[in-house]
N, C-alpha and C positions, 0 to 999 in steps of 0.2 A: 549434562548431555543435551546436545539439539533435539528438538523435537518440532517436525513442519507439517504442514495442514497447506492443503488446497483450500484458497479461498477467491474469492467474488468482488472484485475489484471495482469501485465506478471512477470512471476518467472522465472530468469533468473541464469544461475549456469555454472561458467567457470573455469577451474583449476586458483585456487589462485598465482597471482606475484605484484611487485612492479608495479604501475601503471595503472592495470586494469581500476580503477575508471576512469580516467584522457581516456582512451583509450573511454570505454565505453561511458561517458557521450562528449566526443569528436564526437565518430560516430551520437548517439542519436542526437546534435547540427546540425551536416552536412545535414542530411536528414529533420530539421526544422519539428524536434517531440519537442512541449514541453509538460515536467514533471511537472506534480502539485505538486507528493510525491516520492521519493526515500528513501530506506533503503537498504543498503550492509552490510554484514557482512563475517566475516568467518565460514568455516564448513571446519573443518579438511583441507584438502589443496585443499579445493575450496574456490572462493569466490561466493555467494549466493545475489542476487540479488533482489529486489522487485520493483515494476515499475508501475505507475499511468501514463498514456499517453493519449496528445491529441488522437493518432493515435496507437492504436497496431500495426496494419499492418506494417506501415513506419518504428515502431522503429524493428520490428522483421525482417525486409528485411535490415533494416540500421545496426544490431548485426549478419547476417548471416556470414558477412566475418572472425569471429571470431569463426566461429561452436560454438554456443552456443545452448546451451540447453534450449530452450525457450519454457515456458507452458504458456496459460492465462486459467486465474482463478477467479472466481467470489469473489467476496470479499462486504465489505460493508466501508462507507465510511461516517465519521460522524463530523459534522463543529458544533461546542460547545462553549461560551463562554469562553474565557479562566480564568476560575478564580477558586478561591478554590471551590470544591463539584462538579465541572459540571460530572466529570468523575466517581464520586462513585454513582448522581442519573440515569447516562444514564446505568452503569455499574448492578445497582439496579434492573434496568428497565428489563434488560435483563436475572439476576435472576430469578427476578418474572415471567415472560413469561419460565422458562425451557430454554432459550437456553444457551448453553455452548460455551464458545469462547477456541476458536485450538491456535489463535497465536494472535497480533496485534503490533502495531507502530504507533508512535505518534512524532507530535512537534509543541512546544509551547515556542515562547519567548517574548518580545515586544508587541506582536499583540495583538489584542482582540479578537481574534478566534484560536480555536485549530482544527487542523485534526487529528483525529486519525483515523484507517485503520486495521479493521481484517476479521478473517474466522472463520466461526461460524457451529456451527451442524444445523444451520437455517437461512441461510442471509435472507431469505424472512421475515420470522419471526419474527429475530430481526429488519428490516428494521421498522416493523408493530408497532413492543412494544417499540423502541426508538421513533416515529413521531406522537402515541399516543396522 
């Protein structure tokens, strides 16, 4: 059965180079933030960041020496079975209820549980129509 949480999202967005990832998730280590979920990607000649942390604060004080551009964002956050269907009935769920999903990310391999992780026209709401 899904089960989802409201959580605290940092968006982080730094001009895109070789080794960012390796810099960032270096500093993040030093100041002993750990990450539940990370997603990087590029956006034209940034690299764009998403961040699940014990600690915002630490990890936003442990990326300052980089001037980053750091927002936290409510997001919602939902631990699924990993197996075929789980993601089209939670995804269903959320249909039915009217809310509309902005973005998410997801991973699943090995395990018997899946995270996935988005922004909604309604976290509350869909918190409500996923835990159902």
């Amino acid at each position: 059965m899904a089960k989802a949480k409201k959580v605290k999202q940092l968006s982080v967005l730094l001009p895109d180079r070789v080794g960012l990832l390796a810099e960032v998730s270096a500093l993040i280590a030093k100041a002993k933030v750990n990450l539940s979920a990370i997603c990087a990607y590029e956006a034209g000649d940034k690299a764009a960041f998403l961040l699940i942390a014990d600690s915002n604060a630490k990890a936003k004080k442990a990326l300052a020496p980089l001037g980053a551009e750091v927002k936290e964002e409510d997001a919602v956050c939902v631990e699924m079975p990993n197996k075929p269907g789980e993601l089209a009935k939670v995804a269903g769920r959320l249909a039915d209820a009217g809310v509309n999903i902005n973005y998410s990310w997801a991973a699943a391999f090995a395990g018997k549980t899946t995270a996935w992780v988005f922004k909604s026209s309604d976290n509350a709401k869909a918190v409500k129509a996923i835990n159902r």
